[in-house]
C-alpha positions in Angstrom: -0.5 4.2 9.6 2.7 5.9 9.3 5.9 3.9 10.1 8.4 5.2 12.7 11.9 5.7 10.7 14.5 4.4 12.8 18.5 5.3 13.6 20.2 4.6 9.9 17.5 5.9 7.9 19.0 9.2 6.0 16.1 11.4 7.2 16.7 11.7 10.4 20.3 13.1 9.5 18.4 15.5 6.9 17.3 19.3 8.7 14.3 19.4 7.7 12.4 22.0 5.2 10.1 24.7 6.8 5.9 24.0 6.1 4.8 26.4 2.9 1.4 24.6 2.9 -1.1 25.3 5.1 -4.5 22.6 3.2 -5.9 19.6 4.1 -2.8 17.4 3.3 -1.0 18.8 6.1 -4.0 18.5 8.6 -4.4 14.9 7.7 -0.5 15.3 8.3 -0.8 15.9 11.7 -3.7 13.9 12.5 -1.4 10.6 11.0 1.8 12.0 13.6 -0.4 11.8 16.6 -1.7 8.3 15.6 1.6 7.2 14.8 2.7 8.7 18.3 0.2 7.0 20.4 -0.1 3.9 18.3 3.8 3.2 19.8 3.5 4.7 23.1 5.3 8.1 22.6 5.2 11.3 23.9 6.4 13.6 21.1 6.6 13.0 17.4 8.9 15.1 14.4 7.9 15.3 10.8 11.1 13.3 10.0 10.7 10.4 12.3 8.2 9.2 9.8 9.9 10.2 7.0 8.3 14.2 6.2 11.2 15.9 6.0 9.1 19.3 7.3 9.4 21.5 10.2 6.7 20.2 12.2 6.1 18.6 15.5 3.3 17.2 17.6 3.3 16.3 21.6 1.1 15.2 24.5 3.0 15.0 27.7 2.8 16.3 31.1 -0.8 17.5 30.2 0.1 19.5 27.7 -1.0 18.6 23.5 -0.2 20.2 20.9 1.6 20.3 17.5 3.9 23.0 16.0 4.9 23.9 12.5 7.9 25.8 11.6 8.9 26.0 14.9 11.8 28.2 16.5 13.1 27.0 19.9 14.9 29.9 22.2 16.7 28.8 25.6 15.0 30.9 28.4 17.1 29.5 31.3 20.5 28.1 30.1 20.8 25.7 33.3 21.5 22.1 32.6 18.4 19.7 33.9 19.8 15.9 33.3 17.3 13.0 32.9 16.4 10.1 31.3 15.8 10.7 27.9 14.2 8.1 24.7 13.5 8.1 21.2 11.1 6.2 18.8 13.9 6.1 16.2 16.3 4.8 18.3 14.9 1.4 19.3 17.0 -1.3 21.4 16.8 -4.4 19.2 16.0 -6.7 21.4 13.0 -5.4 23.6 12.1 -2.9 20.2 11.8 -0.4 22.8 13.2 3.4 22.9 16.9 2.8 24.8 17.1 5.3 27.4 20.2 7.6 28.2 20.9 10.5 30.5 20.6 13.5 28.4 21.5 17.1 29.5 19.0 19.6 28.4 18.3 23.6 28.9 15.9 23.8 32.0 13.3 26.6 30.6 13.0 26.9 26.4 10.1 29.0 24.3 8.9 27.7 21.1 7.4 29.6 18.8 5.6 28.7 15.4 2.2 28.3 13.9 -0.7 25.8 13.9 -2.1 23.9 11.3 -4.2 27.0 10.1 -1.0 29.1 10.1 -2.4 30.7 13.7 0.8 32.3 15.8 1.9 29.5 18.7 4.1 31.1 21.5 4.7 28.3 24.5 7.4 28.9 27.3 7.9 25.1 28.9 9.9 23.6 31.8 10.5 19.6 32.7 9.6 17.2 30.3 7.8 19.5 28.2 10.7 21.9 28.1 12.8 18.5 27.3 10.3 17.6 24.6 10.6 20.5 22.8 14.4 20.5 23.1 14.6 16.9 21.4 12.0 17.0 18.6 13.4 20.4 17.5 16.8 18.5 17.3 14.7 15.9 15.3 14.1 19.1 12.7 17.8 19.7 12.8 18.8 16.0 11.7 19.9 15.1 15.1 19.4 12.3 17.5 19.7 12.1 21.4 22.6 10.1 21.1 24.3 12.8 19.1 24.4 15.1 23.1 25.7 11.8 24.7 29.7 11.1 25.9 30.9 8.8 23.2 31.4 5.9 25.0 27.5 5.9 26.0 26.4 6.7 22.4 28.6 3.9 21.3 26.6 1.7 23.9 23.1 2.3 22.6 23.8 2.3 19.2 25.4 -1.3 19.1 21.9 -2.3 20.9 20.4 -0.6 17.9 
C-alpha cells in the first residue's frame, strides 16, 4: 500500500506535473489512491500526498466518488464558507491524526478534467465536496491547509506536527 507523505516531505511543496499517460499504470494508480484513502480514514486523496507528483485526485465524500486527472478548479460563487478543515499529511504527533483548523474556502467551485480513460469530467460542487475539491487541488499546487491559516494558528499545528 501506498504511504501517506506527511508535512516536511519536499513533494507536497512541488506543483505537480499534469497526467500524459492514459495505460494501466495509471488505473492501478488510482485504484492504490483510493486504498490508501480509505485504508487511513480520508475523504479525498492528491497524487502528491503519496509521493506522484501528477495532477490527479480521487474523493468519496458527501455521497459523491470520484477521481480527476488534470484537473482545473474555477470559483463559481466567490463567498467565504468557514469550517473545519484536515489533512492526511498533516498529522498531530501525538494522536497520528489529521489536526483540524478553521479554513475559509470559496462556497460553489467547478472542476473540470478527465477520467482515467481520458473521458471529459465537468462537476460543479458545494459544502464539503466544494471544500474537497478546493483543498486537494491546492495539494496539486504544492500547498497545504495550513498555508490559508492566520500565522499564529499555522504556527500552532505545525509544532503538533
Amino acid at each position: 500500500m501506498r504511504e501517506i507523505r506527511v508535512l516536511g516531505d519536499p513533494v507536497l511543496r512541488t506543483p505537480a506535473e499534469p497526467v500524459g499517460s492514459f495505460d494501466r499504470e495509471l488505473r492501478r494508480l488510482i485504484d492504490e489512491m483510493f486504498e490508501a484513502m480509505y485504508a487511513v480514514g480520508g475523504v479525498g486523496l492528491a497524487g502528491p500526498q503519496i509521493g506522484v507528483a501528477r495532477r490527479l485526485f480521487v474523493y468519496d465524500i458527501s455521497g459523491r466518488k470520484g477521481h480527476v486527472v488534470n484537473p482545473v478548479l474555477t470559483v463559481d460563487d466567490p463567498a467565504e464558507v468557514v469550517d473545519e478543515e484536515g489533512c492526511l499529511s498533516v498529522p498531530d504527533r501525538r494522536t497520528k491524526l489529521p489536526a483540524y483548523a478553521p479554513v475559509a474556502r470559496a462556497a460553489g467551485v467547478t472542476v473540470a478534467g478527465v477520467d482515467r480513460l481520458e473521458r471529459p469530467v465537468r462537476i460543479s460542487a458545494r459544502g464539503s465536496l466544494a471544500r474537497c475539491f478546493q483543498h486537494e487541488t491546492d495539494h496539486l499546487d504544492g500547498r497545504l491547509f495550513v498555508d490559508r491559516l492566520p500565522k499564529n494558528d499555522a504556527r500552532e499545528i505545525m509544532l503538533r506536527t
